[in-house]
C-alpha positions in Angstrom: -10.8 9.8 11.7 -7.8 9.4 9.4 -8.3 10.3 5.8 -5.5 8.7 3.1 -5.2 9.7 -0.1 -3.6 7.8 -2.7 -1.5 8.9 -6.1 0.7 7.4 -8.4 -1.3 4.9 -10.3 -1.4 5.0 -14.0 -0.6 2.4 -17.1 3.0 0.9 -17.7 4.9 -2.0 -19.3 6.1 -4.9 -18.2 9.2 -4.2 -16.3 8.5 -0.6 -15.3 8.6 1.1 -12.2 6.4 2.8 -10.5 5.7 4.8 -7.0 2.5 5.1 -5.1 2.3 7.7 -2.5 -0.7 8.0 -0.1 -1.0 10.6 2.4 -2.9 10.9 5.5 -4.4 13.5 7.5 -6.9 13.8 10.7 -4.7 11.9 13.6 -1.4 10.9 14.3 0.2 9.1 11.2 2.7 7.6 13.6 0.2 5.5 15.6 -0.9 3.9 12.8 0.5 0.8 10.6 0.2 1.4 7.4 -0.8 -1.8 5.0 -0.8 -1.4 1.0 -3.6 -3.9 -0.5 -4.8 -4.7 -4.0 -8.0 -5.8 -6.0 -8.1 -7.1 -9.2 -11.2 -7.0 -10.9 -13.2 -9.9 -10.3 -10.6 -11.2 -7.8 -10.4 -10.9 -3.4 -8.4 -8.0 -2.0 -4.8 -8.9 -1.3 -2.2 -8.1 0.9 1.3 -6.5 -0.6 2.4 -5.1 2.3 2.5 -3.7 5.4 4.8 -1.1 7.5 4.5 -0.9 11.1 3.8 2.6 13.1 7.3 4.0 13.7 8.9 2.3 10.3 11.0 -0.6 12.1 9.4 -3.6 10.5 7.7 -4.4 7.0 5.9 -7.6 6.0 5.6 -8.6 1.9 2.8 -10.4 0.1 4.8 -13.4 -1.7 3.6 -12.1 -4.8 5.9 -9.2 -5.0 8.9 -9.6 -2.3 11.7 -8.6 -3.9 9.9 -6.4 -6.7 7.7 -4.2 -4.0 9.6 -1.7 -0.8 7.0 -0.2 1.4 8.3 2.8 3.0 7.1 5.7 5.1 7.7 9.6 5.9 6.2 10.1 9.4 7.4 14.1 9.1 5.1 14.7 5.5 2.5 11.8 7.1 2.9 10.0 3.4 3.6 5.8 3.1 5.0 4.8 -0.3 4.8 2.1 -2.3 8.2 1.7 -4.9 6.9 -1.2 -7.4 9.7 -2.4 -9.8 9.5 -5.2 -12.4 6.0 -5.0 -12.8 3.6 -7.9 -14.3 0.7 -8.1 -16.1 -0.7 -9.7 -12.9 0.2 -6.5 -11.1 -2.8 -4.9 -12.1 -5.2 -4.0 -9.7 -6.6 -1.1 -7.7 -4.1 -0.4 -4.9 -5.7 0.9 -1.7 -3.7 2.1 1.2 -5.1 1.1 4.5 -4.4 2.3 8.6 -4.6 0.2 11.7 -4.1 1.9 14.9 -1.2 0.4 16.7 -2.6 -1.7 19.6 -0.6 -5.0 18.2 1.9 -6.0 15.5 1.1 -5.1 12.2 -1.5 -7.8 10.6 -1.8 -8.8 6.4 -6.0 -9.1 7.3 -7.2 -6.2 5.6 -10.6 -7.0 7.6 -8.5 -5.2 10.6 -7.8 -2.3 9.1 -9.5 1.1 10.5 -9.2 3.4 7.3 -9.2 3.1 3.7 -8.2 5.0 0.7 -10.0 6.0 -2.4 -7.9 3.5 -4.4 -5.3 4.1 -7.3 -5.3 1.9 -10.9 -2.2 0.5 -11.9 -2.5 -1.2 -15.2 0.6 -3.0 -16.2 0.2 -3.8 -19.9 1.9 -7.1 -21.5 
């Protein structure tokens, strides 16, 4: 069992920054990939991104390559997501997700293992 936690949501302007954390618990971070996903309400979950287990590779969503770095800490077992230039169309609930590392990292957030809580970000226009 892996248990992720996710911080760093909150309400912002168009153009601001912001940094989602989520840390995980229960096995070893380092076997997992670790995928950042997003629902806006009334709308299907959606891939923004995706780091493998040991950090080497990262995959973006085209919505927000070159605005959104996924990045991870396998000493504090935390993956970040550093949003800048934020949109309107930014908002969502942003879930952190875990897929044990048996293949390359996937943007199907039906294969993913574990699941966050979820964390708003509101971008306001």
């Amino acid at each position: 069992q892996v248990l992720l936690v996710e911080s760093g949501g909150g309400l912002v302007q168009t153009g601001d920054s912001l940094r989602l954390s989520c840390a995980a618990s229960g096995r070893t971070f380092s076997n997992y990939h670790m995928g950042w996903f997003r629902q806006a309400q009334g709308k299907e979950r959606e891939f923004v991104a995706v780091i493998s287990a040991r950090g080497a590779s990262t995959y973006y969503g085209d919505s927000v390559k070159d605005r959104f770095t996924i990045s991870r800490d396998n000493a504090r077992n935390t993956v970040y997501l550093q949003m800048n230039s934020l949109k309107p169309e930014d908002t969502a609930v942003y879930y952190c997700a875990a897929r044990y590392n048996i293949e390359t990292p996937t943007t199907d957030w039906r294969r993913y293992d574990y699941w966050g809580q979820g964390t708003q970000v509101t971008v306001s226009s």
